[in-house]
Backbone as CSV, one residue per row, in Angstrom:
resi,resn,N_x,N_y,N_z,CA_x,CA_y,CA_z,C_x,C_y,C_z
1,UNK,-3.779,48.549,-73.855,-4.441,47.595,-74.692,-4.997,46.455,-73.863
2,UNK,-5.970,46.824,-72.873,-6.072,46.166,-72.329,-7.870,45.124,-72.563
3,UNK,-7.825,45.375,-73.734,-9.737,45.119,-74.599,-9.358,43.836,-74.957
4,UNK,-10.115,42.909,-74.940,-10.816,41.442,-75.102,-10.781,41.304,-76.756
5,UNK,-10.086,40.597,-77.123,-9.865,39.998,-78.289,-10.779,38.982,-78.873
6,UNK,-11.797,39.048,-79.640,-12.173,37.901,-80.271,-11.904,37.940,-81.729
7,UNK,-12.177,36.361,-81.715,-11.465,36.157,-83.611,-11.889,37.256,-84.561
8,UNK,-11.491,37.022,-85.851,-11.384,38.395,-86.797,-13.038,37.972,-87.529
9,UNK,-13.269,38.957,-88.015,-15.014,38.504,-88.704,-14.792,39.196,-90.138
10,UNK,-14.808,38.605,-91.303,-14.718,39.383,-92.811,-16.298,39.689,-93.115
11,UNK,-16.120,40.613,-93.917,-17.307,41.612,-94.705,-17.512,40.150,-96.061
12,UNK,-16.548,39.314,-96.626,-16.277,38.599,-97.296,-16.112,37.459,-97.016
13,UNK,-17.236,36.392,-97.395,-16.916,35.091,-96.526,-16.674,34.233,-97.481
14,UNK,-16.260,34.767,-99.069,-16.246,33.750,-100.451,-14.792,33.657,-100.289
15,UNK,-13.895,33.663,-99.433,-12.517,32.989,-99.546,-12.612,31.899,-98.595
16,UNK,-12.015,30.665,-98.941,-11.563,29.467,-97.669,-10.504,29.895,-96.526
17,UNK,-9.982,30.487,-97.044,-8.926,31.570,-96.116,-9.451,32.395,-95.286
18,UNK,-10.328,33.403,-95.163,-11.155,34.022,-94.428,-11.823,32.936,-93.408
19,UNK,-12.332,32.242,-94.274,-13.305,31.477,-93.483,-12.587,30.870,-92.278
20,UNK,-11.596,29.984,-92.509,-10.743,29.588,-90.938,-10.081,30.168,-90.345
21,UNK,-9.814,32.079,-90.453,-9.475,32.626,-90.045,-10.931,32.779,-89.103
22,UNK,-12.040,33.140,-89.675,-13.086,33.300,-88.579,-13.401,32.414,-87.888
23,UNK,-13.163,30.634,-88.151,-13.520,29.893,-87.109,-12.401,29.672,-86.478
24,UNK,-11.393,30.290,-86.256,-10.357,30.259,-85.249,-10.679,30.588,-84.108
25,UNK,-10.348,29.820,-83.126,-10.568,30.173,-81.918,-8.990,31.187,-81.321
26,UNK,-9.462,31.875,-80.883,-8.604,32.963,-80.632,-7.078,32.226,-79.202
27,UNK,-5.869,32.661,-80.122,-4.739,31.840,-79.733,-3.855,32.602,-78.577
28,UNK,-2.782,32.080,-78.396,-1.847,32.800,-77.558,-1.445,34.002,-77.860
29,UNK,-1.282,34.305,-79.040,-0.961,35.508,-79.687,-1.211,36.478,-79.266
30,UNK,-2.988,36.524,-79.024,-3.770,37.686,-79.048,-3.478,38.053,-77.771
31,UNK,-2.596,38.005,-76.949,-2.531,38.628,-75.988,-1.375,39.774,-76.426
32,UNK,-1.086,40.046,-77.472,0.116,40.963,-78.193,-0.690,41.507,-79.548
33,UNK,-1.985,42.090,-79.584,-2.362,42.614,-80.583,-2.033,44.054,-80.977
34,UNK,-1.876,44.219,-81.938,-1.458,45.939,-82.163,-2.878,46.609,-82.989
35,UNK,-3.100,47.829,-82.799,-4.019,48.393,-83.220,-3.818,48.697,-84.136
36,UNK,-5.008,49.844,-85.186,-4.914,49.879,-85.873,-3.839,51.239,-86.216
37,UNK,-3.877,52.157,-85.287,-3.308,53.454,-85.513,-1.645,53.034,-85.127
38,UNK,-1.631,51.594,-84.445,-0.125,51.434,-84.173,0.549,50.854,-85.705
39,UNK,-0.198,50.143,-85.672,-0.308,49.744,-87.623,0.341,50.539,-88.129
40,UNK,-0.298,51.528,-88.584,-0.615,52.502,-89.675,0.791,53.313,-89.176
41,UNK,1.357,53.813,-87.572,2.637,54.831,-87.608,4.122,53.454,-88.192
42,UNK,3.621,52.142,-87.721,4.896,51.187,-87.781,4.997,51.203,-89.230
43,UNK,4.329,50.794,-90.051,4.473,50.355,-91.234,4.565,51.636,-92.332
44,UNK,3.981,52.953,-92.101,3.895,53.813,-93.009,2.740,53.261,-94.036
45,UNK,1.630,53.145,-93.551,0.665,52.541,-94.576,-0.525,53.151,-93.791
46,UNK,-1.428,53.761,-94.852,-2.702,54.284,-94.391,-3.356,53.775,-93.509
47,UNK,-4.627,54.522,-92.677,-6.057,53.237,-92.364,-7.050,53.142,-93.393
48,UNK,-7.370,53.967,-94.534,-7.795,53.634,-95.379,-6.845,52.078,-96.109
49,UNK,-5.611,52.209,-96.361,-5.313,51.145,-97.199,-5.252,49.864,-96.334
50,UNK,-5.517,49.559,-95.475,-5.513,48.875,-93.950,-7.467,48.284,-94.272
51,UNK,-7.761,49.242,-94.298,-9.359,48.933,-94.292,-9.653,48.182,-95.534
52,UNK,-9.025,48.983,-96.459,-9.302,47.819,-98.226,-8.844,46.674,-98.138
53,UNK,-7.287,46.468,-97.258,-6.903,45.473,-98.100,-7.925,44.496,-96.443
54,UNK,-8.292,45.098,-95.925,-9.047,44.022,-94.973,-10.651,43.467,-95.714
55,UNK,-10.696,44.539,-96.345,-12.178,44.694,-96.670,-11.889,43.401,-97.800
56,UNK,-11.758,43.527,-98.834,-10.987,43.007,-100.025,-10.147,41.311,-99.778
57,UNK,-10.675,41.219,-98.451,-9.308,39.942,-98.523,-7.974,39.575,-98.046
58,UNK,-7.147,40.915,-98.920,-5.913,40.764,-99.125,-5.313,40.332,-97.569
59,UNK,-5.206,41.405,-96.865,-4.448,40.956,-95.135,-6.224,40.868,-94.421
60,UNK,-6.027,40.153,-93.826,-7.583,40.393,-93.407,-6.636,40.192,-91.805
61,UNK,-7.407,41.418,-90.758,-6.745,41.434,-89.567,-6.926,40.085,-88.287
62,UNK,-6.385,39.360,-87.841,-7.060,37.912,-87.798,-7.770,38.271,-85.971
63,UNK,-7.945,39.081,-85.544,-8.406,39.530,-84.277,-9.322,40.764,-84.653
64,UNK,-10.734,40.520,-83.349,-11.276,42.313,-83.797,-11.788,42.049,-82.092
65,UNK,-11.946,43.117,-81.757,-12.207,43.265,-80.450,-14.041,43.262,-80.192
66,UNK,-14.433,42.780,-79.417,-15.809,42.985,-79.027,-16.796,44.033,-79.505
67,UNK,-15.994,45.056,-79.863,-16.420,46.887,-80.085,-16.209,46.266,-81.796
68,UNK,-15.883,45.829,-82.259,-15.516,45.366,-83.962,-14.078,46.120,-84.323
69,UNK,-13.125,46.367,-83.511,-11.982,46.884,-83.991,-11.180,46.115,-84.129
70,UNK,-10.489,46.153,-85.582,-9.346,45.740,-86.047,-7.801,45.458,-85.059
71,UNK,-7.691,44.411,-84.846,-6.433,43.637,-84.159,-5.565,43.088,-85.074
72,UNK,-3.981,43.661,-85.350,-3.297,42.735,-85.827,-2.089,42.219,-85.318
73,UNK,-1.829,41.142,-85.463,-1.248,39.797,-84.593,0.635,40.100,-85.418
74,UNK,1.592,39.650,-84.598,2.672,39.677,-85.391,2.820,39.266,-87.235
75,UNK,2.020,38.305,-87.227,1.959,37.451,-88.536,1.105,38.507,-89.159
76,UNK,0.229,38.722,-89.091,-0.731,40.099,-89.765,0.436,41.511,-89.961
77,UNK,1.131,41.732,-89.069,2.150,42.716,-89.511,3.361,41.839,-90.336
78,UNK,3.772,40.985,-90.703,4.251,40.294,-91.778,3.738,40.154,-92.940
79,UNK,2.527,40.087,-92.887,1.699,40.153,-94.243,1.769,41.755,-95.060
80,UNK,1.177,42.312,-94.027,1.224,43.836,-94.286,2.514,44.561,-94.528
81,UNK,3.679,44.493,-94.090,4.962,44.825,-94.519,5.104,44.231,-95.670
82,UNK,5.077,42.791,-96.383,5.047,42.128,-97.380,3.996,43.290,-98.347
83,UNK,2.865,42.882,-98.341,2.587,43.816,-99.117,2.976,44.961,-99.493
84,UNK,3.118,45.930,-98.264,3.551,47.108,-98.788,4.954,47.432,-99.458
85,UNK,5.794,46.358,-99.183,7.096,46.343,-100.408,7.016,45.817,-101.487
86,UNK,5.694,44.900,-102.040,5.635,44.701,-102.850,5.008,46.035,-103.930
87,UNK,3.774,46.459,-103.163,3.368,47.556,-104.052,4.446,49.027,-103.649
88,UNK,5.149,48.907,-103.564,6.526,49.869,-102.972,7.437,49.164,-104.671
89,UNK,7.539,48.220,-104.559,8.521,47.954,-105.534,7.394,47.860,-107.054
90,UNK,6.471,48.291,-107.047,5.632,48.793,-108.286,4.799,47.330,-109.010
91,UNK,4.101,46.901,-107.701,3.313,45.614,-108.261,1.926,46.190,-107.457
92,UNK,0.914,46.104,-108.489,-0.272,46.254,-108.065,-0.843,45.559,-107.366
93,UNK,-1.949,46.409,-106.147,-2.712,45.654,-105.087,-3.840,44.625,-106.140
94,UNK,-4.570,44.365,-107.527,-4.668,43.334,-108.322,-4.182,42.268,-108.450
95,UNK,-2.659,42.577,-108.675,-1.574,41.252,-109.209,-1.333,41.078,-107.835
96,UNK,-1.014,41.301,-106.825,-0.861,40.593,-105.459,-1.805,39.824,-105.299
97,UNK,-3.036,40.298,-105.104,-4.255,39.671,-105.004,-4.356,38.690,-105.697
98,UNK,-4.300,38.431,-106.857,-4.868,37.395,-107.850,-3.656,36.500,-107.564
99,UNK,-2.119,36.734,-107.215,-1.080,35.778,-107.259,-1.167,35.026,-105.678
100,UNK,-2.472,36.066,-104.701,-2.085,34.968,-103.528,-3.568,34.180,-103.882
101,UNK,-4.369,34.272,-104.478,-5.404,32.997,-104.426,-4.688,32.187,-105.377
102,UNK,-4.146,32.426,-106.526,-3.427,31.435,-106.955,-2.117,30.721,-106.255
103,UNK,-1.925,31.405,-105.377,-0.869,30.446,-104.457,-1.390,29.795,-103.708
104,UNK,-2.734,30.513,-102.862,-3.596,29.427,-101.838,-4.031,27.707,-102.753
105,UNK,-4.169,27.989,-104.310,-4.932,27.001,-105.094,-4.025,25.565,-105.383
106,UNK,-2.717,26.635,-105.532,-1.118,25.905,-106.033,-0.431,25.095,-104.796
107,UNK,-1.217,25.912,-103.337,0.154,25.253,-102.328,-1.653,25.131,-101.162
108,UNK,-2.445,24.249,-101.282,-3.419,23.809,-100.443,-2.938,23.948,-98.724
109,UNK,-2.151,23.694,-98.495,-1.411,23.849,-96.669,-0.688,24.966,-96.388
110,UNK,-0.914,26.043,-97.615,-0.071,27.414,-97.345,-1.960,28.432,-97.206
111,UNK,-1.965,28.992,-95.983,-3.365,29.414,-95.635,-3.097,31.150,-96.306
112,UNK,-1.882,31.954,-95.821,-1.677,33.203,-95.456,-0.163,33.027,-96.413
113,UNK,-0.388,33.516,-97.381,1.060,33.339,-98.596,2.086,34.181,-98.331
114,UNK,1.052,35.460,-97.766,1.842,37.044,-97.967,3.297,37.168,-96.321
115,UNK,2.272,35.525,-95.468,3.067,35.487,-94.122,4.409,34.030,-94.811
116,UNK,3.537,33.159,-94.996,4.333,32.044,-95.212,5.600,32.145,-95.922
117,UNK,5.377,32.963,-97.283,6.385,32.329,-98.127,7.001,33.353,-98.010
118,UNK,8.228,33.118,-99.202,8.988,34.567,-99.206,9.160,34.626,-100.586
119,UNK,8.330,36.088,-101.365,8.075,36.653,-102.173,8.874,37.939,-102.663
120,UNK,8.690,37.551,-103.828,9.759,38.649,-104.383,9.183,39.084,-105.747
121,UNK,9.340,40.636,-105.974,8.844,41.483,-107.194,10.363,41.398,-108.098
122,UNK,10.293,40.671,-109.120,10.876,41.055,-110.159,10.236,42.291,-111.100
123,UNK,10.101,43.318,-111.208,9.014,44.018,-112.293,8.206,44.227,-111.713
124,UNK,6.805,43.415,-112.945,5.589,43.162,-112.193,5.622,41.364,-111.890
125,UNK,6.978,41.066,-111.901,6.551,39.594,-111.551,6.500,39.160,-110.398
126,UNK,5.659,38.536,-110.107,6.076,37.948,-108.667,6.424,36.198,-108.218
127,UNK,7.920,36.134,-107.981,8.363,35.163,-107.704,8.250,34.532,-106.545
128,UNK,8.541,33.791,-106.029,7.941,32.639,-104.657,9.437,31.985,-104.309
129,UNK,9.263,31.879,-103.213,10.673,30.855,-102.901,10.009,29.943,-101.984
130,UNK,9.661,28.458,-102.350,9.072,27.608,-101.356,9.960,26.050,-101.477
131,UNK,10.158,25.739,-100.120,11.015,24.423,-99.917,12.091,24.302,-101.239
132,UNK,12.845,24.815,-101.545,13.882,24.675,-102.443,13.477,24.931,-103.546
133,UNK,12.276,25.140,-104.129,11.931,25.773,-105.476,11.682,27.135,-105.305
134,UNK,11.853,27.580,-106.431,11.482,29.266,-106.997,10.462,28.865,-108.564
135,UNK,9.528,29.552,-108.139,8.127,29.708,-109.339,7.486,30.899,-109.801
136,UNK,7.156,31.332,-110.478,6.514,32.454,-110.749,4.874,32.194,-110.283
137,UNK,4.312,33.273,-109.078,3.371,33.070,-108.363,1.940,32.599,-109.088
138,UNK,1.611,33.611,-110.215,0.520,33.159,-110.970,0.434,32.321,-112.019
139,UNK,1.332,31.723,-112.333,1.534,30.611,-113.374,1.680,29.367,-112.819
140,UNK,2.845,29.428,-111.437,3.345,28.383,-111.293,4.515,27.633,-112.059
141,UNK,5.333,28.512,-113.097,6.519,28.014,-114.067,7.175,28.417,-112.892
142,UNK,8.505,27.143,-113.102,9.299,27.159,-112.292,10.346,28.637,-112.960
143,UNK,11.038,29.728,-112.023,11.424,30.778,-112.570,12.968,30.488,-112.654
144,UNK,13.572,30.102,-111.655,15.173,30.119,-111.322,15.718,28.823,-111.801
145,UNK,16.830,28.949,-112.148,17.532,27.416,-112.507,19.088,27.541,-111.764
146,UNK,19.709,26.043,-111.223,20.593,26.019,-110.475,21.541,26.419,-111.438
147,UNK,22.388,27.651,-111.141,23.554,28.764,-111.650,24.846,27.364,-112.539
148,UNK,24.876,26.635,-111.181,26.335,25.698,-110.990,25.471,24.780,-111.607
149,UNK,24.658,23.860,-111.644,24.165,22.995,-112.086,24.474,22.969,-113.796
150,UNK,23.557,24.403,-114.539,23.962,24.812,-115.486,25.330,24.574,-116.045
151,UNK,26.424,25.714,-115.112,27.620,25.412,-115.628,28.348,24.227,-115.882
152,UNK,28.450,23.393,-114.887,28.081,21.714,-115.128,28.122,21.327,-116.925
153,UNK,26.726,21.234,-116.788,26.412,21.183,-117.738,26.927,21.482,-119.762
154,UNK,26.738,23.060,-119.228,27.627,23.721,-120.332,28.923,23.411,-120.797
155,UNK,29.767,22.810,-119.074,31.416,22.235,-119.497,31.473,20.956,-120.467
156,UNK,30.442,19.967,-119.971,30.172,18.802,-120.368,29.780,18.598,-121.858
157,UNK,28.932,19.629,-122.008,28.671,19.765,-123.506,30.122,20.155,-124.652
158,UNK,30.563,21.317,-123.858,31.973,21.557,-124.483,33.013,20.763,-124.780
159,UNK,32.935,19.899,-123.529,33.948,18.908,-124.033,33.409,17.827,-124.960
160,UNK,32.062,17.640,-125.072,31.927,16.381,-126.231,32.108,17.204,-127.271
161,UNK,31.692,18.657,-127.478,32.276,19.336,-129.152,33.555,19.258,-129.322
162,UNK,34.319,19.326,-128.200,35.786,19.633,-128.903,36.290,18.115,-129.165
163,UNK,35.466,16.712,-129.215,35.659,15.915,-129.110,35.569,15.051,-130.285
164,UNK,34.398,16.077,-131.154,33.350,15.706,-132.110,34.011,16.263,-133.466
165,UNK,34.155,17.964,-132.680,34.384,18.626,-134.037,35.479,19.379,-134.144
166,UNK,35.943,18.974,-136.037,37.698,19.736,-135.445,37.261,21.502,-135.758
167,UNK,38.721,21.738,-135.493,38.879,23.398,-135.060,38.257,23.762,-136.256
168,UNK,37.877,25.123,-136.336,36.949,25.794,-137.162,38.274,26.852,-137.661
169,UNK,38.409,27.060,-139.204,39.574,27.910,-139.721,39.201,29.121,-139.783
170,UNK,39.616,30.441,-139.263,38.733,31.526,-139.408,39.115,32.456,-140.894
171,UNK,37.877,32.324,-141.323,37.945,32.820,-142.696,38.226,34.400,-142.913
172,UNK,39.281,34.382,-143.725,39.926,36.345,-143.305,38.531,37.037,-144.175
173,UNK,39.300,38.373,-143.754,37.972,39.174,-144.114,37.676,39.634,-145.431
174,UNK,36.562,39.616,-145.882,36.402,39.932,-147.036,37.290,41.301,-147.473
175,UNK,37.422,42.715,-146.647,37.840,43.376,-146.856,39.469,43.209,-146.843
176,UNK,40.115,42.249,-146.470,41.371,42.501,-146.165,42.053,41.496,-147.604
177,UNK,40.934,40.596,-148.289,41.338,39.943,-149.409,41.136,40.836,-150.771
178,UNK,40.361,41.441,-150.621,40.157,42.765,-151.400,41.119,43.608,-151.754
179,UNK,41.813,44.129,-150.253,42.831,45.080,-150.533,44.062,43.837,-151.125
180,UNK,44.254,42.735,-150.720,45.171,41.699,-151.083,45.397,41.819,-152.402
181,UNK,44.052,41.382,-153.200,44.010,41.227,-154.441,44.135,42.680,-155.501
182,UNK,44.063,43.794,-154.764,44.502,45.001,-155.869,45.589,44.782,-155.229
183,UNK,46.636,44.795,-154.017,47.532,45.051,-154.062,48.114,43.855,-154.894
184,UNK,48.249,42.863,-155.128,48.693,42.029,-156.352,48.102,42.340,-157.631
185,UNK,47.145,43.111,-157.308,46.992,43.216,-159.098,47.998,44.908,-159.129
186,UNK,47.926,45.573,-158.881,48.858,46.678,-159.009,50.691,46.191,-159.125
187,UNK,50.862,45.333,-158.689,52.481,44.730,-159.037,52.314,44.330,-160.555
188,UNK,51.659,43.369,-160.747,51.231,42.920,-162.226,51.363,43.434,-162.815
């Protein structure tokens, strides 16, 4: 691998993300680029699906060589493993897509979501874990609530009821006053 690295160039220049990926001036990194066929045996992921999700946006490879071949950088194989467990765990290459421009929109200093954050498929949901919050990616509702915090909570409440209100008498069962009452009416 011994070919001249220059920055990555998109087919797609309507993302802000693309775009400073192409005016990057090419970093320390690129002296550790992996190809595309090294790609494709590491990860178990096509060069067709390699080419879409480059074509498309989604991982866009952030190096291409002089000849126009696809270079990807450690962080580009983070993205791409990310993805592919996400659509592995049954979330469409759509809902990825649409949940990382809505994360680029939601988190302005997060460039590359699929590298930055750490994402997780509930379903088809996709959750986010960033600086101590958890959110659901395309909404932005916060998803998780503190477990212990809760319980907290719940004790605190308990003790002002048992504080408030007296014991509750448990009323026998309809069926067992039933049999009560023939068996007193049969003595009669």
């Amino acid at each position: 691998m011994a070919n001249e690295v220059a920055p990555a160039t998109s087919t797609s220049a309507s993302s802000a993300r693309e775009e400073k990926l192409e005016s990057a001036p090419p970093t320390a990194t690129t002296a550790r680029c992996f190809q595309t066929q090294d790609v494709v045996r590491a990860l178990g992921v096509s060069r067709r699906q390699l080419q879409y999700w480059a074509k498309t946006g989604l991982v866009v490879p952030s190096e291409r060589t002089p000849g126009g071949h696809h270079r990807y950088t450690f962080a580009d194989l983070i993205a791409l493993k990310a993805t592919k467990r996400l659509i592995d765990a049954g979330v469409s290459v759509q809902r990825i897509r649409r949940s990382v421009e809505a994360l680029c929109q939601r988190l302005p200093t997060i460039d590359r979501p699929l590298e930055e954050l750490v994402i997780v498929a509930t379903g088809d949901v996709l959750v986010v874990f960033d600086r101590g919050s958890v959110f659901e990616a395309l909404s932005g509702q916060e998803w998780v609530f503190e477990v212990a915090q809760f319980r907290r909570e719940l004790d605190s409440w308990n003790e002002q009821q048992s504080k408030t209100v007296a014991p509750v008498r448990h009323a026998r069962s309809v069926r067992r006053e039933a049999e009560r009452q023939r068996a007193v009416g049969s003595i009669e």
